[in-house]
C-alpha positions as CSV (number, residue, x, y, z in Angstrom):
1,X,-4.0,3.7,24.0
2,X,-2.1,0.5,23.1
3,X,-0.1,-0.8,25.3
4,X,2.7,-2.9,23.2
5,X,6.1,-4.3,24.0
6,X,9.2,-4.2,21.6
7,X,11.9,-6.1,21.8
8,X,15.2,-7.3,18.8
9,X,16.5,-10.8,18.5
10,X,20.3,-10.9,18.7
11,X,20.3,-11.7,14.2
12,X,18.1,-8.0,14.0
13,X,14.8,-9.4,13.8
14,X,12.2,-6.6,15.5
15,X,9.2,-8.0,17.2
16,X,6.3,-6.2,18.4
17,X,4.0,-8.1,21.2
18,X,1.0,-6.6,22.2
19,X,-1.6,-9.0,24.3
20,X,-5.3,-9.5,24.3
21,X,-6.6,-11.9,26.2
22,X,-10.3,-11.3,24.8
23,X,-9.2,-13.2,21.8
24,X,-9.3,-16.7,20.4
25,X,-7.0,-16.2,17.5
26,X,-3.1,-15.2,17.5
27,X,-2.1,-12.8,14.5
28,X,1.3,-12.9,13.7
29,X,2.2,-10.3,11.0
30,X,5.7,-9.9,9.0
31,X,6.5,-7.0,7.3
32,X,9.5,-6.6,4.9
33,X,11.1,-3.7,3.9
34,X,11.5,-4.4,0.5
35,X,8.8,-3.5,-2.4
36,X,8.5,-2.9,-6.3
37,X,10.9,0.5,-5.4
38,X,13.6,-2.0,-4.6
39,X,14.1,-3.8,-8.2
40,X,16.8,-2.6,-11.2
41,X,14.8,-1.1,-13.7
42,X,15.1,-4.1,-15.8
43,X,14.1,-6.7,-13.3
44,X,10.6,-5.3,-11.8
45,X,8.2,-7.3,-10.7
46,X,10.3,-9.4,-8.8
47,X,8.9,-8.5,-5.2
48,X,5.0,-9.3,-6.5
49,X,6.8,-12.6,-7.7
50,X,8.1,-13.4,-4.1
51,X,4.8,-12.2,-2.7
52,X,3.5,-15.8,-4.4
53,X,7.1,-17.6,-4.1
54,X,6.5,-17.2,-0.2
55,X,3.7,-19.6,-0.5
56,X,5.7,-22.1,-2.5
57,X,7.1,-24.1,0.2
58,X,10.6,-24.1,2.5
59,X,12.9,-26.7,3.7
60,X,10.7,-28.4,6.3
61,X,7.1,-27.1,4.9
62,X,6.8,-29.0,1.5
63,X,2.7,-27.4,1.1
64,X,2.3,-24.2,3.4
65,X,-1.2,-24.0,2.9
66,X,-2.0,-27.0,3.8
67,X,0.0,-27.2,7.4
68,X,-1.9,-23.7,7.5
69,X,-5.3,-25.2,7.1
70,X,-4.5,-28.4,9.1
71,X,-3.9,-25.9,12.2
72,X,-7.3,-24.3,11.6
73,X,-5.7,-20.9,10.1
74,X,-5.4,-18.6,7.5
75,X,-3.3,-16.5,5.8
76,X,-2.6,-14.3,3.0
77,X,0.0,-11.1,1.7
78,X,0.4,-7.8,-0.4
79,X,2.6,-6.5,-2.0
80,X,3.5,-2.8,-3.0
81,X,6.3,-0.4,-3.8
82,X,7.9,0.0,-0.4
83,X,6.9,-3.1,2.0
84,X,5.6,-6.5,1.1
85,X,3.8,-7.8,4.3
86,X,2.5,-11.4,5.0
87,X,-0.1,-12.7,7.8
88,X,-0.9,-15.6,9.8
89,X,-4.2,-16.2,11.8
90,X,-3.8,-19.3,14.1
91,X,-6.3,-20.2,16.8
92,X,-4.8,-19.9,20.2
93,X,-3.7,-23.5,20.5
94,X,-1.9,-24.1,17.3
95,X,0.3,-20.5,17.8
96,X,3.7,-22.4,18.2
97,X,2.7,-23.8,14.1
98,X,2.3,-19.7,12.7
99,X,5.8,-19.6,14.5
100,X,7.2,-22.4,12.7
101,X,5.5,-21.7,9.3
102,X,6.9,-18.2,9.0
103,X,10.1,-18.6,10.4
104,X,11.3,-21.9,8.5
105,X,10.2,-19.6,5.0
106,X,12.7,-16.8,6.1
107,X,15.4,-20.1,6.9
108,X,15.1,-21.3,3.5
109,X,12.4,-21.0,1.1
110,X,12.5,-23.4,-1.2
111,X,13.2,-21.9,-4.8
112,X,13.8,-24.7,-7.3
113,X,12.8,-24.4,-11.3
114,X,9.7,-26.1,-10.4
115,X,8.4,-23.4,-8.3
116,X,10.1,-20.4,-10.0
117,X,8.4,-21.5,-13.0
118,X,4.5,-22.4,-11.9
119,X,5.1,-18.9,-10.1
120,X,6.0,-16.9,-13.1
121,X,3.2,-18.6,-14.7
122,X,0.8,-17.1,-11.9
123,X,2.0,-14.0,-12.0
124,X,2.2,-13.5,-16.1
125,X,-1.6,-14.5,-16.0
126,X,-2.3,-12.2,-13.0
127,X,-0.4,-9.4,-15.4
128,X,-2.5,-9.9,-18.8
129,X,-5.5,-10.1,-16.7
130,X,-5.1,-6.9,-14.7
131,X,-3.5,-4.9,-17.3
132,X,-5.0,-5.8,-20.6
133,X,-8.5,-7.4,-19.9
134,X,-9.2,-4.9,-17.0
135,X,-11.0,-0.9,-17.7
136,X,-7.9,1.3,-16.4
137,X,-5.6,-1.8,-16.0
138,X,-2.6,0.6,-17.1
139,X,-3.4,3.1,-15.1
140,X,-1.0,3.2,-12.8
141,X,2.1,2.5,-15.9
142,X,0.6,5.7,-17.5
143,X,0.7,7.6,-13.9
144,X,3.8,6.5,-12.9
145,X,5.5,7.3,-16.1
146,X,3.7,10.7,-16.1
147,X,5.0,11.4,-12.4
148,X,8.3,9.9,-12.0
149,X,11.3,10.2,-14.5
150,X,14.8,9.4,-12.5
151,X,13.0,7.5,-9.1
152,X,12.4,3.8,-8.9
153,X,8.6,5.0,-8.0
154,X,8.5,5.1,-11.9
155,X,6.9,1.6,-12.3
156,X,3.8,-0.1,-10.6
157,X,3.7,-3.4,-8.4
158,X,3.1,-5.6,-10.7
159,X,6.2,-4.6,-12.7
160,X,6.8,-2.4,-15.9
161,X,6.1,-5.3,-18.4
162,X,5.0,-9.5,-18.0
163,X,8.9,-9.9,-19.7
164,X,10.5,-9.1,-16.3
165,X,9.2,-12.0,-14.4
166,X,8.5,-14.3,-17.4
167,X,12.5,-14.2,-17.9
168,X,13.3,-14.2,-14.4
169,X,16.6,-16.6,-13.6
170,X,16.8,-18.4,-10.9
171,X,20.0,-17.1,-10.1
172,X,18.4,-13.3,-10.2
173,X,15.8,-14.5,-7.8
174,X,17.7,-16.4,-5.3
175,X,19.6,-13.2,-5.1
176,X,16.7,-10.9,-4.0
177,X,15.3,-13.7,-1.9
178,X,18.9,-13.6,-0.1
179,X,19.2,-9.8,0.3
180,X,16.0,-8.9,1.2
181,X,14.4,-12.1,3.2
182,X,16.2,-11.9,6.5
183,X,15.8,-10.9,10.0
184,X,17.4,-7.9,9.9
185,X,15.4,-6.6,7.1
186,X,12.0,-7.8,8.9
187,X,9.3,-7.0,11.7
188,X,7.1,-9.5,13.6
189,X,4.0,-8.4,15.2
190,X,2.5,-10.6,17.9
191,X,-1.2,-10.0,18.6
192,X,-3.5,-12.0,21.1
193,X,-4.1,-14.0,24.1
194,X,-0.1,-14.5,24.3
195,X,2.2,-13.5,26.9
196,X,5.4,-10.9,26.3
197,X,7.4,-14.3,28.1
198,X,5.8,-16.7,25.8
199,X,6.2,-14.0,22.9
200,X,9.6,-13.9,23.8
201,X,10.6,-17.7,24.1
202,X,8.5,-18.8,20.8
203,X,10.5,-16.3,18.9
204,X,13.9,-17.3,20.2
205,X,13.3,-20.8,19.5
206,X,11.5,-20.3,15.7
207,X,13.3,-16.9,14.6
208,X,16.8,-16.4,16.8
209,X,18.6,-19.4,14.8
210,X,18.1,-18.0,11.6
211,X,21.5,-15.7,10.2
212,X,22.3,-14.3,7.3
213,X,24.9,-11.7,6.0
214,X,22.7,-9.1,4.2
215,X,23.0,-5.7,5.7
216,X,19.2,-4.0,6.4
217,X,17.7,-1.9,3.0
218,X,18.6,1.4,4.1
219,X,16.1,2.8,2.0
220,X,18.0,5.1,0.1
221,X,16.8,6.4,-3.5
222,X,17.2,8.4,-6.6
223,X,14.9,11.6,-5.1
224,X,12.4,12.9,-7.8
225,X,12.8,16.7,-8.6
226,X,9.9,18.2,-7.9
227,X,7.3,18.9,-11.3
228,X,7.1,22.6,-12.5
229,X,4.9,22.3,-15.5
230,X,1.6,19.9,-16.7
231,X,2.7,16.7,-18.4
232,X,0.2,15.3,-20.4
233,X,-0.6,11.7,-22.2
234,X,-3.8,10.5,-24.3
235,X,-4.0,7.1,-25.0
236,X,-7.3,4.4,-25.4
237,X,-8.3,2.1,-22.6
238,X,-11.0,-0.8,-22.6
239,X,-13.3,1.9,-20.5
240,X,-16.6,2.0,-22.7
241,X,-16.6,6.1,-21.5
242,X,-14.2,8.3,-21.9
243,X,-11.8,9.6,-18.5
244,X,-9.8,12.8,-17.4
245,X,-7.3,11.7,-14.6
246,X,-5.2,14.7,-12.7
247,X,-2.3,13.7,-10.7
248,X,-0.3,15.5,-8.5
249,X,2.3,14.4,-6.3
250,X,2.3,15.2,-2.4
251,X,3.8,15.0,0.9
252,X,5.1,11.5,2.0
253,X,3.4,9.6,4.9
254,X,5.5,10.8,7.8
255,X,4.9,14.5,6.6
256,X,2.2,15.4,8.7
257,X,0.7,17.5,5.3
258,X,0.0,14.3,3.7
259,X,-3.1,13.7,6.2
260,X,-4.6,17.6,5.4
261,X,-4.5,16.0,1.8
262,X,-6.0,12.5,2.8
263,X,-8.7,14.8,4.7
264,X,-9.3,16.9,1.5
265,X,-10.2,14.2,-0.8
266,X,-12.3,13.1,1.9
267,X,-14.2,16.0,1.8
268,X,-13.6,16.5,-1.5
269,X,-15.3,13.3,-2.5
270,X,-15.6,10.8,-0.3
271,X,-19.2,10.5,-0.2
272,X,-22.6,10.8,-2.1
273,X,-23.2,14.1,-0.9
274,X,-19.5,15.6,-1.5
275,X,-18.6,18.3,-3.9
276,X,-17.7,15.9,-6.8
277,X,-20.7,14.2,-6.5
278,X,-23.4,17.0,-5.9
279,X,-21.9,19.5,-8.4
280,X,-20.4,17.6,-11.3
281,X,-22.1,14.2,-11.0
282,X,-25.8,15.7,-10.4
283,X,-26.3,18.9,-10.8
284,X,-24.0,19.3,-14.4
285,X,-24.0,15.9,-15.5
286,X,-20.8,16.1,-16.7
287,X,-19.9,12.9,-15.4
288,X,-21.2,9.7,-14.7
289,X,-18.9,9.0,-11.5
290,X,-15.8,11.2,-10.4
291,X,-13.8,10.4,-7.1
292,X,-10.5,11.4,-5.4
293,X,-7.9,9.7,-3.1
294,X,-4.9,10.4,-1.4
295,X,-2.1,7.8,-1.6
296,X,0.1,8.2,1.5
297,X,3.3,6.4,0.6
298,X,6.7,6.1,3.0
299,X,8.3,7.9,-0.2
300,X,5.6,9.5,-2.1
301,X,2.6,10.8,-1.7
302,X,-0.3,10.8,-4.7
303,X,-2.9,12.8,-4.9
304,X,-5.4,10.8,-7.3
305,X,-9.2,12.8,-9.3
306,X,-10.7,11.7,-12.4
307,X,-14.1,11.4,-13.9
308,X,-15.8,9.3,-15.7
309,X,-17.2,11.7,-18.8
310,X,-20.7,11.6,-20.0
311,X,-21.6,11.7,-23.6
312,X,-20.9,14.3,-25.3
313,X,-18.8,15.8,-23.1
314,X,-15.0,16.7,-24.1
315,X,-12.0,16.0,-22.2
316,X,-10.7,19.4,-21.6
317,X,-14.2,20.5,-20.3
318,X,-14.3,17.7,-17.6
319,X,-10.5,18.6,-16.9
320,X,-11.7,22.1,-16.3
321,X,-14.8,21.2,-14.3
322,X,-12.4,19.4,-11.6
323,X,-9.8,22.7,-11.5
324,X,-13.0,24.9,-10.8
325,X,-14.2,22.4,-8.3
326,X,-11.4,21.7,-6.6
327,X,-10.8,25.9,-6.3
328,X,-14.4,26.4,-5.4
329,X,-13.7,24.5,-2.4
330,X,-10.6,25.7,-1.2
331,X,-11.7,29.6,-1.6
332,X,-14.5,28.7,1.0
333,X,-17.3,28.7,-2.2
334,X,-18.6,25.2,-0.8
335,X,-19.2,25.5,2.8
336,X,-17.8,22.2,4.1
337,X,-17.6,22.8,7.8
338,X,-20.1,20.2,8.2
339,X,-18.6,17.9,6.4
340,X,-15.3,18.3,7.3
341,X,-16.5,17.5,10.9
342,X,-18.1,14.2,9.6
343,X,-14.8,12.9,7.8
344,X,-12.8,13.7,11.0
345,X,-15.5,11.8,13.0
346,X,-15.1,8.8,10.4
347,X,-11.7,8.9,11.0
348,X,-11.3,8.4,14.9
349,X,-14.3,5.5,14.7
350,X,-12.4,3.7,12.1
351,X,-9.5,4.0,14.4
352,X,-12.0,2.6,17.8
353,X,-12.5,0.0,14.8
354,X,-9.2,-1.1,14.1
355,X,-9.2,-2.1,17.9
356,X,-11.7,-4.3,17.6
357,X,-9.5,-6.0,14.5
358,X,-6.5,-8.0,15.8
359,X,-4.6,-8.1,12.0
360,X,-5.2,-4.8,10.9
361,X,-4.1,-3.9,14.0
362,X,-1.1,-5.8,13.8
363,X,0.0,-4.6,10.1
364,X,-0.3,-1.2,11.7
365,X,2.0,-1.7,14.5
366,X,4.7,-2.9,12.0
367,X,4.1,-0.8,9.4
368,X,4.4,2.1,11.9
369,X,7.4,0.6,13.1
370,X,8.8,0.9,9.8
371,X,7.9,4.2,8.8
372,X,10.5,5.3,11.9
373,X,7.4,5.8,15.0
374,X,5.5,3.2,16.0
375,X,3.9,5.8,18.9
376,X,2.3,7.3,16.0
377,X,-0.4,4.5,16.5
378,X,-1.3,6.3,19.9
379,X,-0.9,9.6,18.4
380,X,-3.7,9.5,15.6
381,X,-6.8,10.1,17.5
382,X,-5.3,13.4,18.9
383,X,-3.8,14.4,15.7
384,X,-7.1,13.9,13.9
385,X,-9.2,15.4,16.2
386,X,-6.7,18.7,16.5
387,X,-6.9,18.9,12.7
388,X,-7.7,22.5,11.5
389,X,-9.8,22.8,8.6
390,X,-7.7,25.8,7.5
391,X,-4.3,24.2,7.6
392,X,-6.1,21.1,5.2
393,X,-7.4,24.0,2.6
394,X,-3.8,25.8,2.7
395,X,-2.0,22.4,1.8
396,X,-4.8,21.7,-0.7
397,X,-4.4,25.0,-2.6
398,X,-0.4,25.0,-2.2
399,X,-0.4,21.3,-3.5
400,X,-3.4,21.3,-6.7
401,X,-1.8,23.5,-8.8
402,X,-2.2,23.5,-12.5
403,X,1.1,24.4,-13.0
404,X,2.3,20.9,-11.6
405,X,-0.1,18.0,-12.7
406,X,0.1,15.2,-14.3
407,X,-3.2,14.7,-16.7
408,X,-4.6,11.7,-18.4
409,X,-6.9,11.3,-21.4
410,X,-8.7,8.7,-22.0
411,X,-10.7,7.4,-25.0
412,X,-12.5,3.9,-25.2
413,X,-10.9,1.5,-27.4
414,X,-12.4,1.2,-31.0
């Protein structure tokens, strides 16, 4: 069990504090709540862009990095469509500097045509390179086009086209920096060798000054109907082998279905000896890889197979191949007992893991706080552990319908 303190600044900010005195290193984590799900159709991209922005320098911190290296620490972000979250790593000395560093950034980041533009620059490059020069690098354009028709959920990260950020004003972005960058719309977590008192007083005297007028993102969006019939697209893609991709959309995170449908793929195939692997991999050579994953999103939930196709084979075959293998294992014609007990085993030693592992830990705690329950962090183990293989089949065979997927062909490029 964790044993963490909570505790909100009089200007909103929500700290999270949870000591560890076995530790040499602070993390101090910041999570917004703001992500690509957050931009106007015509302006995406924008929270990637101030995922690299934040490392451009504020009022009093000219060169982040290097007042971050010069205190012996590290750091780094991500971005995706619901939070964009940012860490510091500070030896146990130099904490009071991680305090300074993130809170003068969320004071008054310094966004000037100079940085704006070097930034865009980055991110362009980072968008050609991923998306065009990369197997699958539109992937997630064609799935989220497929899925989504009316929800901001309808475009990836990285943004719906390079345009967006290239022709980014500075006006546009000081705008979403000053709606979405501000106490109110933020959560620290505090992990270490640091006191709740000490906890308390640094971020008084970093975070407790700063106040701005933007009310918190309440998180409200244009709700996807749900999909009644198979959409389909085939396109080319720099993959030298052919590809079948199925896509269904799932429970969201705090939907305590979308774990029976992180467990399935698990079983499904998450490992050389799974069902993908053994049957259609091995045994029929039908494809030369094939894997699943469950996405488990705050406002969607994406339930991701595909396969890699071997010569000779045809799309619609390998498509068919995954519906039979995915049924064979739901009717009980794959006995996965055994393995079902191994992912669930997997899954409470990667949480005794995260223990030992001060920032993912952190993240956690304010991602958790997010989602609405941070106890959920003390919950998992138990929930896990009391998860019934029959209740992950019935949400498997309720959710992978044919009737409601989203399918992909792809051919190499000529």
């Amino acid at each position: 069990m964790y044993s963490y303190n909570q505790f909100v600044l009089n200007n909103g900010l929500r700290v999270i504090h949870l000591e560890d005195k076995t530790r040499t290193t602070i993390v101090l984590n910041t999570l917004y709540n703001v992500g690509a799900r957050d931009e106007s159709a015509d302006r995406t991209g924008f929270a990637h862009l101030f995922e690299h922005l934040m490392f451009s320098g504020s009022e009093n911190v000219p060169v982040f990095d290097k007042e971050v290296e010069e205190a012996a620490g590290q750091n780094n972000a991500f971005t995706n469509n619901e939070i964009t979250n940012y860490y510091l790593v500070m030896p146990n000395e130099n904490v009071e500097t991680a305090f300074w560093l993130e809170s003068d950034r969320m004071l008054a980041l310094n966004i000037n045509e100079k940085s704006l533009s070097v930034q865009q620059g980055v991110v362009v490059e980072e968008f050609k390179q991923r998306c065009f020069n990369a197997p699958f690098g539109l992937l997630w354009h064609h799935v989220r086009s497929l899925v989504y028709k009316t929800s901001p959920y309808q475009w990836p990260t990285i943004g719906l086209n390079f345009h967006h950020v290239e022709e980014a004003k500075i006006e546009d972005v000081r705008s979403f920096y000053d709606l979405f960058y501000c106490p109110q719309n933020a959560i620290i977590s505090v992990v270490g060798d640091i006191t709740l008192e000490e906890t308390k007083s640094l971020t008084d005297k970093w975070f407790g000054g700063i106040l701005k007028s933007a009310p918190p993102n309440k998180n409200i969006y244009i709700q996807e109907p749900d999909q009644t019939e198979r959409r389909f697209l085939e396109t080319e893609d720099l993959s030298p082998n052919p590809a079948v991709f199925l896509v269904w959309r799932g429970p969201v995170f705090n939907d305590a279905k979308s774990l029976h449908l992180e467990m399935f793929s698990e079983v499904l195939g998450g490992s050389d000896v799974s069902p993908l692997q053994m049957e259609l991999v091995k045994k029929q050579q039908l494809f030369n890889s094939s894997e699943c994953f469950y996405l488990r999103g705050l406002g969607e939930g994406l339930f991701v197979l595909y396969g890699i196709l071997n010569p000779d084979i045809s799309h619609a075959d390998g498509e068919k191949a995954l519906y039979d293998i995915i049924q064979r294992v739901t009717d009980g014609g794959e006995d996965i007992s055994s393995a079902y007990a191994g992912v669930k085993n997997r899954h409470v030693t990667n949480l005794l893991f995260e223990a030992t592992q001060p920032m993912q830990l952190a993240q956690k705690l304010c991602y958790y706080a997010n989602a609405g329950d941070i106890e959920q962090i003390n919950q998992e183990p138990s929930i896990i552990e009391g998860l019934a293989l029959a209740d992950v089949m019935s949400t498997a065979t309720a959710t992978l319908k044919e009737n409601n997927v989203s399918v992909i062909y792809y051919h190499p490029k000529k």
